[in-house]
N, C-alpha and C positions, 0 to 999 in steps of 0.2 A: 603326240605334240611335245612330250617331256624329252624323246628321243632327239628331237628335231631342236629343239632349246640348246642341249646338252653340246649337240654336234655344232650350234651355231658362234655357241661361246668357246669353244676347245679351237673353231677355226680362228677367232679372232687374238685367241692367247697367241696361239704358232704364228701367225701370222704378224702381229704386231710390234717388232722389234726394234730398239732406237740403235740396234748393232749389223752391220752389213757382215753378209757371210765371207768366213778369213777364205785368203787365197791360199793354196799349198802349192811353193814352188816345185818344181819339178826336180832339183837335189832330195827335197826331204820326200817326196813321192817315188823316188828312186829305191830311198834307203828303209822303206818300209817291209817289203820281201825280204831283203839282207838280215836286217835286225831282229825279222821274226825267229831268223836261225837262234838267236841267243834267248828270246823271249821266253816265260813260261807260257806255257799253254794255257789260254785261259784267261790268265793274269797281266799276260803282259800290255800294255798299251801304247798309243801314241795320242796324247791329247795337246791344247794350242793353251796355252796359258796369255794374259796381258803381264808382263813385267820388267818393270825398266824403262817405260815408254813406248814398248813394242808388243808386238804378239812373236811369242815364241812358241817352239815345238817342244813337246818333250816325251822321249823315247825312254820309256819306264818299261826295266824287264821284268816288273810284275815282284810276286814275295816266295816262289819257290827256291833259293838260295839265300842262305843266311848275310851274305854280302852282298845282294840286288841293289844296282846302281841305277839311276836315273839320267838322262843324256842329255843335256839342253841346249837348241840349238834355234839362232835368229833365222830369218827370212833369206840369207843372203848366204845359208847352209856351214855359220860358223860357228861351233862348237863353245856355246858362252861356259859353259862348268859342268860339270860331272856331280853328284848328288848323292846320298847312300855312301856305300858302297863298307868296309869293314871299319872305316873311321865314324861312318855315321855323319859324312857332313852335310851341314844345311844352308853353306852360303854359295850364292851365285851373285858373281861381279864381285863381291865385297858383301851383299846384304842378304839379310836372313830370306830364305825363299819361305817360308810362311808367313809372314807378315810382309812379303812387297811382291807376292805374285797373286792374280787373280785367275780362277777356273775360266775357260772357257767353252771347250767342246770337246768330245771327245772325236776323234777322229777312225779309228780303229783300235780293237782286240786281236791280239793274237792266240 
């Protein structure tokens, strides 16, 4: 019975979302195989962040190079900022990406 509780409340978590699942245009579903080339193993990702008013993509080559950049890029497969990389930057558009992006999913590892 406690099995049956357990699995009844885990379906209603997963299940209950006030967020519709993001679309992946077909540019950034493209550039996923491409970018694994530079990704680390592992490490690298592709997760959908909300910022700026939008849901963005963003193509993290993970922390196996001391200079891993981050790629961020809108719906509409245009390259908003570049992140990381040996400067260390942290703004996209003008605004600090930790304090005005939100997590959203992760989409794949590479």
């Amino acid at each position: 019975m406690n099995k049956l509780l357990s699995i009844l409340a885990l379906l209603a978590l997963v299940s209950c979302s006030d967020r519709e699942a993001v679309f992946i245009p077909a540019c950034i579903d493209q550039e996923i195989p491409i970018f694994g080339q530079a990704a680390c193993p592992g490490f690298g990702d592709l997760t959908i962040w909300a910022f700026d008013g939008q849901d963005v993509f963003c193509f993290n080559e993970g922390s196996c190079y001391s200079d891993s950049q981050a790629f961020i890029y809108d719906a509409n497969c245009n390259l908003l900022c570049i992140l990381g990389g040996f400067s260390g930057n942290t703004l996209c558009l003008g605004l600090d990406w930790s304090r005005n992006a939100e997590y959203l999913e992760l989409v794949y590892v590479y």
